[in-house]
Structure formats: C-alpha cells, structure tokens
BATILO-855732 format. One line per 4 residues: their letters; for each residue x, y, z of C-alpha. Coordinates in nm, 2 decimals. Layout:
N
a> X:Y:Z ~ ...
END
This chain:
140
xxxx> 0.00:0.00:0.00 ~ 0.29:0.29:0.06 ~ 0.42:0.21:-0.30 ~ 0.03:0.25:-0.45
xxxx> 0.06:0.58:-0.69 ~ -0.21:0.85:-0.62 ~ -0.36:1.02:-0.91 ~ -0.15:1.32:-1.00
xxxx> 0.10:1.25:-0.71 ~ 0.49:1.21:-0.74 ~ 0.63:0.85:-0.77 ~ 0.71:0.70:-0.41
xxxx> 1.07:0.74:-0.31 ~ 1.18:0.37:-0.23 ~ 1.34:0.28:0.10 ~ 1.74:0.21:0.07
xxxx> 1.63:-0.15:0.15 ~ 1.43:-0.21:-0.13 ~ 1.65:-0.06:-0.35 ~ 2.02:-0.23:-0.24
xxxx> 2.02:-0.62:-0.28 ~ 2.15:-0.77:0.05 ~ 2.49:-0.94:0.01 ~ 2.58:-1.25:0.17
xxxx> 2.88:-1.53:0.12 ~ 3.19:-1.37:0.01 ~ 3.03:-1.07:-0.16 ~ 2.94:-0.92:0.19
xxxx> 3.30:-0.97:0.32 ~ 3.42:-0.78:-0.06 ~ 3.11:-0.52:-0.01 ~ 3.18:-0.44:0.41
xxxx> 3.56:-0.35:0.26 ~ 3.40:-0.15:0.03 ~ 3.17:0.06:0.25 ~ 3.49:0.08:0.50
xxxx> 3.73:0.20:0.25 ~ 3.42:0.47:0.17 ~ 3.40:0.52:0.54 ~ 3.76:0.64:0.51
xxxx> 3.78:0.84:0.22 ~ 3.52:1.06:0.41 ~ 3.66:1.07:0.75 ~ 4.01:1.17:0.59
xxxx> 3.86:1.49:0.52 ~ 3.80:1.54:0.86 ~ 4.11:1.77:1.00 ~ 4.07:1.65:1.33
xxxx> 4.14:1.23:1.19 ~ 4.43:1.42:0.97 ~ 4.60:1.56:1.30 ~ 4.52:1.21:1.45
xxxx> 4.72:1.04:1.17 ~ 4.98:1.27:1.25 ~ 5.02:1.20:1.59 ~ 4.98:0.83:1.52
xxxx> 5.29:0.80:1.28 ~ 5.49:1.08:1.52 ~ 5.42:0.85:1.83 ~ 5.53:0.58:1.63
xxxx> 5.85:0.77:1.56 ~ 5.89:0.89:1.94 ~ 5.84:0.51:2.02 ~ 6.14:0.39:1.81
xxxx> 6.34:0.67:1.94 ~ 6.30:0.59:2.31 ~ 6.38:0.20:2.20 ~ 5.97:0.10:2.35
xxxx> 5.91:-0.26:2.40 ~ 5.68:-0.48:2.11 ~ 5.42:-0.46:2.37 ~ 5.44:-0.08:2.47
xxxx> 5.38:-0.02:2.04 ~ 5.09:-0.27:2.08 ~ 4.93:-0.09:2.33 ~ 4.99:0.26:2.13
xxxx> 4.84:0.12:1.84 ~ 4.55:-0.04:1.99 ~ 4.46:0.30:2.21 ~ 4.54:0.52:1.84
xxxx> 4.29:0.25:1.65 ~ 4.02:0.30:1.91 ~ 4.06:0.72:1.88 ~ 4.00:0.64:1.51
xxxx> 3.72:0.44:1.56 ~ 3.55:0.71:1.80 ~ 3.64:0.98:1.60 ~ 3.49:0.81:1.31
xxxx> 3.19:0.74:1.55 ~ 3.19:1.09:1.59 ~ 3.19:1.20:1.29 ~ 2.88:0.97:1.24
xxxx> 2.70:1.14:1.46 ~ 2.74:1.50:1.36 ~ 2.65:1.40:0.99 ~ 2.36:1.26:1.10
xxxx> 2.27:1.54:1.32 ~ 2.30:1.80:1.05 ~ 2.09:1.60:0.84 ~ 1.83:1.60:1.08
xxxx> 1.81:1.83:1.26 ~ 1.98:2.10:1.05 ~ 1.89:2.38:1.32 ~ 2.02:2.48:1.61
xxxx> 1.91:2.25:1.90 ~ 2.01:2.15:2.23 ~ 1.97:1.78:2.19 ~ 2.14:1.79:1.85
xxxx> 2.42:2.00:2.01 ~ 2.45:1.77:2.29 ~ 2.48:1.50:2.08 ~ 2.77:1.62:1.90
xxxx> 2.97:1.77:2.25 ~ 2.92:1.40:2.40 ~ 3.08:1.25:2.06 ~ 3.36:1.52:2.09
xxxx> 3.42:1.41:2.49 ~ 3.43:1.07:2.36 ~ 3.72:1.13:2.12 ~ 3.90:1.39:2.39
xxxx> 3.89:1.10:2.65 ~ 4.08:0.90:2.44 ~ 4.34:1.17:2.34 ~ 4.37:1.20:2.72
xxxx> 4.43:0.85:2.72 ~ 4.66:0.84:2.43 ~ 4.88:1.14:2.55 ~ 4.92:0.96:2.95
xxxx> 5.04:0.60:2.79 ~ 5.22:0.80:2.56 ~ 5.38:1.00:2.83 ~ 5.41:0.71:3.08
xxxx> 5.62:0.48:2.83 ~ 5.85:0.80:2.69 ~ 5.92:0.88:3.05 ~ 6.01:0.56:3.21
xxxx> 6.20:0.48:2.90 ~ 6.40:0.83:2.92 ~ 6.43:0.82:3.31 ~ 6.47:0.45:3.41
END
C-alpha cells in the first residue's frame, strides 16, 4: 500500500532496502571493505582524523626513538585505532545530526559535545600512555 501511486502525485521514493540487494557469502565480506574504504575516504577529510594520523605516525617515531618494547607499540596502536574508531563514530553522529536536525538545537548540540568528549577521553588517554612509556623509558 505505501508504494500504490495517487492520481497526479509524485512517484514514491523507495526505502534504501528495497533498493540495495542484500549481500551475503563472500560478496558481503568484498562489499563491508568497500563501505569501510568509503567510510575512510570521508573521514580523511575530517582535520581533526588528519592531525590524528599525524600524531599516530609521530608516536610511532617517538616510540622507536626511546627503543619502546613490542608490547608498549601494541598498546599505542591499539589506544590510536580505538581514537579512530570514535572519531569516526563521531563523525557519524554529527552527519547525522546536520541531516536531521539541520537547526540549532540542544539535543542535537548535545549529541555532538558527547561524541567530541568521547574522542578527547581517548586523546587524554593516548597522551598519558604515551607520556608514561616516553618517560620511564627516558628516566629508568
């Protein structure tokens, strides 16, 4: 009945589930790359992910400089993939805000200040292990 044309009305706009076929098998796994590598290409215009990259290959620097253990780089890695991953998150959440609920509101700016604590938790947390393992390595 929601697709039934009224007379002299516009076409109905079909639902992205009717209109994208549903992979499964090894097309999904080939399709979820694809939606991540699109996922990417739009966060990477994102300045804040660009300083995060940044950081990410200086720490890595840093890391080698201060001779870190395999595990110390394991543990930067994992706390710099989980920044990206709320950043991206966060990112999310402000598109779909602005979509919508393109005025100014206080549950859509809420929405976007708890996504942007989210991501400055983990820079927190990033910059004290990052700190921690420079330090002991420099001092001890």
């Amino acid at each position: 009945m929601a697709n039934m044309k009224k007379k002299g009305s516009a076409a109905p706009r079909k639902l992205a589930a009717e209109t994208f076929e549903k992979k499964t098998g090894i097309a999904h796994l080939f399709a979820a790359g694809q939606y991540s590598a699109q996922g990417f290409k739009r966060l990477i215009k994102e300045a804040a992910f660009r300083h995060e990259i940044l950081a990410f290959v200086a720490g890595l620097g840093i890391f080698a400089l201060v001779g870190a253990s395999l595990l110390e780089f394991l543990g930067f890695v994992v706390l710099m993939l989980l920044m990206f991953c709320v950043e991206a998150l966060n990112t999310a959440i402000e598109e779909l805000v602005d979509r919508i609920s393109p005025e100014i509101s206080t549950v859509g700016r809420n929405a976007k200040d708890l996504g942007s604590f989210a991501v400055f938790c983990l820079i927190v947390a990033n910059g004290v292990f990052s700190a921690y393992v420079v330090l002991t390595r420099l001092l001890f």
